[in-house]
DOMARLO-770706 format. One line per field, with one value per residue (C-alpha): residue in three letters; residue number from 1; x, y, z. Coordinates in steps of 0.5 Angstrom, whole numbers, plus 500, padded with zeros to 3 digits. Each point is the difference from the previous one (the first is absolute). Example, Ala and Ser with C-alpha at 12.3 -4.5 7.8 and 13.67 -1.06 7.14 Angstrom:
# DOMARLO-770706
rest c(ALA;SER)
nr c(1;2)
east c(525;502)
north c(491;507)
up c(516;498)
END
This chain:
# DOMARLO-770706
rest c(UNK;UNK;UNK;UNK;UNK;UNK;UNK;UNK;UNK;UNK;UNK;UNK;UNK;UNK;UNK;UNK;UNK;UNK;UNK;UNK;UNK;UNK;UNK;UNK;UNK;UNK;UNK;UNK;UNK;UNK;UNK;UNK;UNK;UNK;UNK;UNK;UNK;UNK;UNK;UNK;UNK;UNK;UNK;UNK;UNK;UNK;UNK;UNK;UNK;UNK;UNK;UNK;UNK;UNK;UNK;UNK;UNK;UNK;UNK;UNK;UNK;UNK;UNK;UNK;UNK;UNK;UNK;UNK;UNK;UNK;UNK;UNK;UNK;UNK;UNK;UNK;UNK;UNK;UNK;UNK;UNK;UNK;UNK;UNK;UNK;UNK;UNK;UNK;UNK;UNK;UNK;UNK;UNK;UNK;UNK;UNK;UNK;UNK;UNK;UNK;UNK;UNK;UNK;UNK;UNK;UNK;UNK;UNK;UNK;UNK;UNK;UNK;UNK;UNK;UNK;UNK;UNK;UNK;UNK;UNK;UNK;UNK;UNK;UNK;UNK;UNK;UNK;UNK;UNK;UNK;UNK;UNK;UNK;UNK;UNK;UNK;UNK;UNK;UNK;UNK;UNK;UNK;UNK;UNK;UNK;UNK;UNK;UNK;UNK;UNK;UNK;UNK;UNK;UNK;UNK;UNK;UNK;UNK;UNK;UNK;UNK;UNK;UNK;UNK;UNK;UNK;UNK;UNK;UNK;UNK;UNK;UNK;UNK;UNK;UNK;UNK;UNK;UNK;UNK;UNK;UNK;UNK;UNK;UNK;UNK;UNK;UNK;UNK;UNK;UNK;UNK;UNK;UNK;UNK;UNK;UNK;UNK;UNK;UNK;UNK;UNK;UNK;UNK;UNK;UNK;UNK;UNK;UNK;UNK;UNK;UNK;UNK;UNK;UNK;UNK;UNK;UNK;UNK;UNK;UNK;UNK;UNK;UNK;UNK;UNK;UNK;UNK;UNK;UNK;UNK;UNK;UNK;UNK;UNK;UNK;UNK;UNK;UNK;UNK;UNK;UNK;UNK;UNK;UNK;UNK;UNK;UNK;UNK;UNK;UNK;UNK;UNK;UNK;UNK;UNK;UNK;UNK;UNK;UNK;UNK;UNK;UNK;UNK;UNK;UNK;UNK;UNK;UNK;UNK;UNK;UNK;UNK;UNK;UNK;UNK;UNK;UNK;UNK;UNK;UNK;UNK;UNK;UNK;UNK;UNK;UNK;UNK;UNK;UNK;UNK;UNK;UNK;UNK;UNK;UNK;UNK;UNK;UNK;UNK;UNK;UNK;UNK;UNK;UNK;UNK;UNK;UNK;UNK;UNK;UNK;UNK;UNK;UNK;UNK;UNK;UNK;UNK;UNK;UNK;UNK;UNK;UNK;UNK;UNK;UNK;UNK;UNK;UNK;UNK;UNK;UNK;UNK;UNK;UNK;UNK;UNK;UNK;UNK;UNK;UNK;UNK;UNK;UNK;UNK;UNK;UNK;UNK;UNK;UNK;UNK;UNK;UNK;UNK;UNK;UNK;UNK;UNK;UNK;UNK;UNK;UNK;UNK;UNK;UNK;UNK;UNK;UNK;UNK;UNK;UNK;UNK;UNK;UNK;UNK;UNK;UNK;UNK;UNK;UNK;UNK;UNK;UNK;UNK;UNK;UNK;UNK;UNK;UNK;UNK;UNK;UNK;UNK;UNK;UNK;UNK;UNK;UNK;UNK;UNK;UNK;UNK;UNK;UNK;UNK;UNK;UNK;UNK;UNK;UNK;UNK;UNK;UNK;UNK;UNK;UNK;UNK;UNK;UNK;UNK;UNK;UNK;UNK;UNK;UNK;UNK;UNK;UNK;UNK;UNK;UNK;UNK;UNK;UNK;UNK;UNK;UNK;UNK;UNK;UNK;UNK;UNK;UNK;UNK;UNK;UNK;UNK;UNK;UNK;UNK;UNK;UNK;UNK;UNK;UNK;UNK;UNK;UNK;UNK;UNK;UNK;UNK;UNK;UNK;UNK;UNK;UNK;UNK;UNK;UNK;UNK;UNK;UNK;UNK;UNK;UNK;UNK;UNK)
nr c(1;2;3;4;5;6;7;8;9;10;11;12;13;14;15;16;17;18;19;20;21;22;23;24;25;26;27;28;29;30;31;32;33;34;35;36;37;38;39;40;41;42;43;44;45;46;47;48;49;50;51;52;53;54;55;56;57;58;59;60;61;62;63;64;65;66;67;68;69;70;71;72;73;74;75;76;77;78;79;80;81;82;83;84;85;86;87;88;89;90;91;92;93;94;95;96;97;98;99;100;101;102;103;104;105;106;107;108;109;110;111;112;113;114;115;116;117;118;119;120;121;122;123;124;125;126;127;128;129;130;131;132;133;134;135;136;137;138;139;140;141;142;143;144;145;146;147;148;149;150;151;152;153;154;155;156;157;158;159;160;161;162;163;164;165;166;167;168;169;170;171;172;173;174;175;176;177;178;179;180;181;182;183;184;185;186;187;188;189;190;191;192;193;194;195;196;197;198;199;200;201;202;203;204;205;206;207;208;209;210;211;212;213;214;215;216;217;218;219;220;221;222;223;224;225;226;227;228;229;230;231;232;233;234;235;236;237;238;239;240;241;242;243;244;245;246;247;248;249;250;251;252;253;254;255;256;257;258;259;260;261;262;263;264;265;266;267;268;269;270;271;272;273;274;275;276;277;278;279;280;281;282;283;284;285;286;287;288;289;290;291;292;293;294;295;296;297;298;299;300;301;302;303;304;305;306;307;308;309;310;311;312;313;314;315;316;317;318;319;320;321;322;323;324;325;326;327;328;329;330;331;332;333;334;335;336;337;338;339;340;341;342;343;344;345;346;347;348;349;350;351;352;353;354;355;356;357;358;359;360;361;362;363;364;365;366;367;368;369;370;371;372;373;374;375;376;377;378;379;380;381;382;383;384;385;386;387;388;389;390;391;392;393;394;395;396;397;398;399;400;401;402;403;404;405;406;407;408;409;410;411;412;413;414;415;416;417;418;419;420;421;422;423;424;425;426;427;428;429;430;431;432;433;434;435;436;437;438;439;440;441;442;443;444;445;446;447;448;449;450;451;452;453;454;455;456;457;458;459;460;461;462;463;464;465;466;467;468;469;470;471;472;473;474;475;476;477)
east c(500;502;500;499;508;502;495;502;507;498;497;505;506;495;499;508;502;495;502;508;499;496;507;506;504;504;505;495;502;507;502;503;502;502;503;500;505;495;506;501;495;505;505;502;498;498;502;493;496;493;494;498;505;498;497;495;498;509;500;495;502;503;505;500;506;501;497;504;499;501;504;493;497;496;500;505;497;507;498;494;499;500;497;493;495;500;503;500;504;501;495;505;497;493;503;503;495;495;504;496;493;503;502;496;505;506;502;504;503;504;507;504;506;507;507;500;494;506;499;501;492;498;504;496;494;500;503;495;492;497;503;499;493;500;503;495;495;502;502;492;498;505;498;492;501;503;498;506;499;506;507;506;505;507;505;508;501;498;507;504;501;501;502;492;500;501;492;498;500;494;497;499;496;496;499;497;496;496;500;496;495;498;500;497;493;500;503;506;507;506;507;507;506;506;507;503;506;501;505;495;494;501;502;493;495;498;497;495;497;499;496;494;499;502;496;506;508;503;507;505;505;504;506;503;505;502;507;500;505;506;499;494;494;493;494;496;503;496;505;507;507;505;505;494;503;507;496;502;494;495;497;500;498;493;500;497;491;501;503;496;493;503;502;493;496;505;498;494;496;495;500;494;502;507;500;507;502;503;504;499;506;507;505;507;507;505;506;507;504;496;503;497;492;497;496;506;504;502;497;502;492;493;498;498;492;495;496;494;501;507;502;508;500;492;499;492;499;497;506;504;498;498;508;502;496;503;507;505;499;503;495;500;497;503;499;500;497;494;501;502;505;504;504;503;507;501;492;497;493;497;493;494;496;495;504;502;493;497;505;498;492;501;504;494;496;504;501;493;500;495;502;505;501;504;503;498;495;504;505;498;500;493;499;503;506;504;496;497;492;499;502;504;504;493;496;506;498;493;501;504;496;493;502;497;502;495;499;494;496;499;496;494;502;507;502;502;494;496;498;505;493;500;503;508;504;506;507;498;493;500;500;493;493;497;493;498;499;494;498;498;500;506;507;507;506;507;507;506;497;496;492;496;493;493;493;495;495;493;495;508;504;508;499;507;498;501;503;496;494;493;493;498;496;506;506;500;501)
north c(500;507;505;507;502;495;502;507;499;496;506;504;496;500;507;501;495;503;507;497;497;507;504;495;503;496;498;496;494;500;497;502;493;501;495;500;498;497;499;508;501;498;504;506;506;505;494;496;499;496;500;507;502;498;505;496;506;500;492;496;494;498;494;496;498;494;494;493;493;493;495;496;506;503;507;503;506;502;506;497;505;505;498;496;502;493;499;507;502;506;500;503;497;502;506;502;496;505;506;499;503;506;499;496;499;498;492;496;494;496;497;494;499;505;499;499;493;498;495;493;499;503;496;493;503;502;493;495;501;499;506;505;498;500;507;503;498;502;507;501;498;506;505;499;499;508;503;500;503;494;497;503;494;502;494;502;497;494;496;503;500;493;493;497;506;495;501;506;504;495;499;508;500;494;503;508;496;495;507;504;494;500;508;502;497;504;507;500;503;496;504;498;504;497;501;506;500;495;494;499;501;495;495;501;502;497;507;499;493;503;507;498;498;506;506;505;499;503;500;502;505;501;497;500;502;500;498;493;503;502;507;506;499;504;496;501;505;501;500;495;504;501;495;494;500;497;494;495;495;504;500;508;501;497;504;506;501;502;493;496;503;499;493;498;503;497;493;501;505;503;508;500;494;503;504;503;499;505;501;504;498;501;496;502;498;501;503;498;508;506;502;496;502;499;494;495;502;493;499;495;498;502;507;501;499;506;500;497;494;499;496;501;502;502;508;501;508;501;498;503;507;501;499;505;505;498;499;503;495;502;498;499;498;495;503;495;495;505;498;504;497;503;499;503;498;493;498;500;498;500;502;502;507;504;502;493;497;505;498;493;501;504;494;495;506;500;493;499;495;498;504;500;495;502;497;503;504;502;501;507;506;498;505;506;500;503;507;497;498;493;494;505;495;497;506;501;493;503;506;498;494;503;508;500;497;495;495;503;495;500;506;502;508;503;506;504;501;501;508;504;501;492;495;499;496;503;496;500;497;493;494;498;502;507;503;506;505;503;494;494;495;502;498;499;496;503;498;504;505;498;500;494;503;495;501;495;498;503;501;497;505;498;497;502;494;494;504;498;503;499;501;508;499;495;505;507;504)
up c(500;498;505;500;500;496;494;501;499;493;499;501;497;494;499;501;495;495;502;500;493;496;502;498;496;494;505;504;498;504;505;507;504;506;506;507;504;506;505;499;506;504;499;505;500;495;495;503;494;501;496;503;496;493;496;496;494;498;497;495;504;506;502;506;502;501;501;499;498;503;496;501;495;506;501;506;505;502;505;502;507;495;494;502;506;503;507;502;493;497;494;495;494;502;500;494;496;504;496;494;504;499;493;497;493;504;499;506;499;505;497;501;501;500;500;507;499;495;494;501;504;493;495;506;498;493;498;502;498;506;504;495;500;508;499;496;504;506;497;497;507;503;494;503;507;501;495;495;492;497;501;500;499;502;497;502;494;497;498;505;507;501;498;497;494;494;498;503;494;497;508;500;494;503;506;497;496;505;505;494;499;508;501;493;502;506;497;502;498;499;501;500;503;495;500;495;496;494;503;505;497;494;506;503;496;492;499;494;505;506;497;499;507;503;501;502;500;505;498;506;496;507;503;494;504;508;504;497;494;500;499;502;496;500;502;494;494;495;495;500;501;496;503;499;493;502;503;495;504;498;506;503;493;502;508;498;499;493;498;505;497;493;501;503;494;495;503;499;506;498;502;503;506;501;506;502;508;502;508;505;504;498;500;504;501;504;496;500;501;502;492;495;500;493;497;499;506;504;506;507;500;503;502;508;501;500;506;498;496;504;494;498;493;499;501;499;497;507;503;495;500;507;500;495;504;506;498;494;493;494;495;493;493;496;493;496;504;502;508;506;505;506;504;508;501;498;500;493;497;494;501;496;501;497;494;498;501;496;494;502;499;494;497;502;497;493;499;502;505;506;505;506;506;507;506;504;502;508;497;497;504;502;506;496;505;496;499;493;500;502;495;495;496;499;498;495;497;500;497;494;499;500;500;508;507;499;495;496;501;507;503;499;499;499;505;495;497;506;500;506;504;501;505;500;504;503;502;507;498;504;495;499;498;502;499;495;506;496;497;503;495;497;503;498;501;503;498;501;499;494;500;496;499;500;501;503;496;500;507;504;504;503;506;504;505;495;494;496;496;504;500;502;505;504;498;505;496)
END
C-alpha cells in the first residue's frame, strides 16, 4: 500500500525529472561517474567524508566502494557496521542510495572488487559456470535489496596478479555476458573500471567482446606513473613528454591519457561508452637531492603521507592544497604534459588542479567520449577549505562539460536564470533544503553556495518537517 508521502514523493520525483528533462542542453548525455572511497568516514578530522558530504546534483552516478567477492561467487560485505543496519549497524548504503529522493536522476551502483580484493577470488569465480551464476544471482538480490541502479565490476585485471591467469582474457568476457543477462531484465546498469594503458589492457581485455555487454567503460587513466619507476612522474599527464620517445620498449610512450584514449578507440571502444578516469589525488616522491625538482629527477621512494588519507606517496588535492597555504610550495606547469606538479624541499607531487582537469573534460568533450570518471569524491577540496566554493575540481568538470557547476540535467532550474529578487544560497548557507520565505510550495537545495531550485506539485507545499512535499492542510506554512 502506498502511503501518502511515498506518492507524494512519486509526484515530485516525476515533476522534477519531466522539468529536468525539457531543460537538458546538447550536452545532457555526458557522464559524471564519481566514486566514494566508503573507509573515508574514518579519516581524521577536516578530512572525514561520509554520506552527508556528497553532493547528490554535482554526479549523474554515484559508485559505492567497494564490496568483495568470495571464491565460493558469493557477495562479500566487507565493513558491514558500516555498510548495513543489522545488529545496530550504521545504515551506510541506506543512506547513500537515499541520496536519490533529493534528485531523482541520480544513478547509484554498488562496486565490487578494488585493487586491495586483489584478482585471484575473480579469476576462481569466472572460470567455472556454477560460480558465475552464484554471483549474478547473488548481485541481483544485493542490487534489489538496497535500492542500487547497476554493477560497477572492478576486476584488478584479469590475466594479472596472480598465478591461474591463462584463461581469464576469455573467462571475462564470459562473465560480463552472463551479468548483462541477469541485470538486463530488471534494468540494471553494467559498468566496469578497466585497466588503462595498451600493454595491460591488450592482457586483459578482447575489446571488441567485452563491449556489447558493458553500458560504461570506466577506463582509469591514472597512476601511469608513481614511485615504483626509476624516476619522478606526474600522475595522469594528458600528453607524453619529451623523454618518452627515448624509451626503446615503447611503454612510456602509452602512460599519457592522449595514447591510452586512442588506444581504446583504436581496438574498438565506441566513444560514446568510454569514460575518462581522472585522480583527484596526486601522487608523491621522495627525491634524491634538494636539486633535482623536474619531471624525471631521481628520487629514493615515496613521499610522507598527507594528514587524512595517512598513506605514503598519496596526497589527496585537499590535503594538498591545504599544504600549500600553509607552507611555501614552489608549483609548476609542465607544458608539454598539460599537468601541475611542486615541490618544497625534497618533497615533489605530480597532481591535477583546475586547470588540467579542465584540459581533460575538454579532451573528452573534442573527442566526443562518454564522460569523465573520478577517485574519488574525498579527495576533492570537498568542504572549500581552501578559500574556494565546496567541490572545486569537480565544479570545474561540470562546467566545461555541461557549460554549468552542475551536470545540466539534474535540476530543475538554473541559478542563473532566476531574477536577483529570488532566493539565493550563499556560501554560509548549510548543506541541505530551504524553504522559499514568500512562498510555501517553493523550495530549494543549497550546496557550496550554489541554489538548486524546485516547485512542489499543484495543491502541495514544502514540509520543513519531512523535507518533502506535503498535503497544504498538514504543512505549517
Amino acid at each position: 500500500m502506498w502511503s501518502v508521502s511515498g506518492t507524494v514523493r512519486l509526484l515530485l520525483g516525476a515533476i522534477l525529472v519531466a522539468t529536468a528533462t525539457a531543460g537538458s542542453g546538447n550536452n545532457s548525455s555526458k557522464v559524471v561517474v564519481c566514486y566514494q572511497g566508503t573507509w573515508s568516514v574514518y579519516r581524521p578530522g577536516l578530512g572525514k567524508f561520509g554520506v552527508a558530504e556528497i553532493d547528490p546534483f554535482l554526479c549523474t552516478h554515484l559508485i559505492y566502494a567497494f564490496l568483495g567477492i568470495e571464491e565460493t561467487g558469493k557477495l562479500r560485505v566487507i565493513d558491514a557496521y558500516l555498510d548495513l543496519e543489522d545488529n545496530g549497524g550504521k545504515g551506510n548504503i541506506k543512506s547513500f542510495n537515499a541520496l536519490k529522493l533529493k534528485n531523482p536522476t541520480l544513478k547509484t551502483l554498488m562496486a565490487v572488487g578494488g585493487w586491495n580484493e586483489g584478482s585471484k577470488k575473480f579469476s576462481i569465480v569466472a572460470s567455472d559456470p556454477e560460480k558465475r551464476a552464484v554471483f549474478v544471482d547473488d548481485v541481483v538480490k544485493f542490487l534489489q535489496r538496497h535500492g542500487f541502479d547497476g554493477l560497477d565490476l572492478d576486476w584488478e585485471y584479469p590475466g594479472q596478479r596472480h598465478s591461474l591467469a591463462n584463461e581469464d582474457r576469455s573467462n571475462y568476457i564470459a562473465f560480463l555476458k552472463e551479468l548483462k543477462e541477469g541485470l538486463e531484465p530488471f534494468g540494471f546498469i553494467l559498468t566496469a573500471a578497466v585497466g588503462s594503458a595498451q600493454f595491460s589492457a591488450e592482457i586483459s581485455y578482447d575489446i571488441p567482446s567485452i563491449v556489447p555487454y558493458l553500458d560504461l567503460i570506466n577506463v582509469m587513466a591514472y597512476d601511469l606513473h608513481g614511485p615504483w619507476d626509476p624516476v619522478v612522474g606526474i600522475n595522469a599527464p594528458l600528453y607524453g613528454s619529451a623523454s618518452d620517445a627515448t624509451d626503446s620498449t615503447g611503454r612510456q610512450q602509452q602512460l599519457n591519457v592522449d595514447a591510452i584514449v586512442k588506444y581504446w578507440l583504436q581496438a574498438g571502444a565506441p566513444a560514446q561508452k568510454l569514460v575518462l578516469g581522472v585522480p583527484f589525488y596526486g601522487r608523491t616522491f621522495t627525491l634524491a637531492t634538494g636539486d633535482g625538482h623536474e619531471p624525471g629527477s631521481p628520487h629514493i621512494g615515496k613521499g610522507i603521507a598527507g594528514k587524512y588519507s595517512r598513506e605514503p606517496g598519496v596526497l589527496g588535492y585537499n590535503e594538498l592544497c591545504e599544504q600549500m597555504g600553509e607552507e611555501e610550495w614552489t608549483q609548476k606547469w609542465e607544458s608539454v604534459q598539460q599537468v601541475p606538479y611542486a615541490y618544497r624541499q625534497r618533497q615533489w607531487v605530480g597532481y591535477e588542479d583546475m586547470r588540467s582537469l579542465s584540459l581533460k573534460a575538454q579532451f573528452v568533450m573534442q573527442h566526443q567520449l562518454g564522460g569523465i570518471m573520478i577517485w574519488s569524491l574525498e579527495s576533492d577540496d570537498f568542504r572549500g577549505t581552501c578559500g574556494q566554493q565546496r567541490y572545486p575540481l569537480l565544479h570545474e568538470i561540470n562546467r566545461v562539460l555541461f557549460g554549468s557547476g552542475t551536470p545540466t540535467g539534474l535540476t530543475a532550474e538554473s541559478n542563473e536564470d532566476q531574477p536577483s529578487e529570488v532566493f539565493s544560497c550563499s556560501a554560509d548557507t548549510p548543506l541541505g533544503y530551504v524553504r522559499d520565505p514568500n512562498n510555501c510550495s517553493k523550495f530549494y537545495y543549497c550546496s557550496g553556495g550554489n541554489t538548486h531550485s524546485f516547485d512542489c506539485p499543484s495543491g502541495l507545499n514544502f514540509d520543513l518537517t519531512t523535507n518533502s512535499c506535503n498535503y497544504s492542510d498538514s504543512v505549517n506554512c
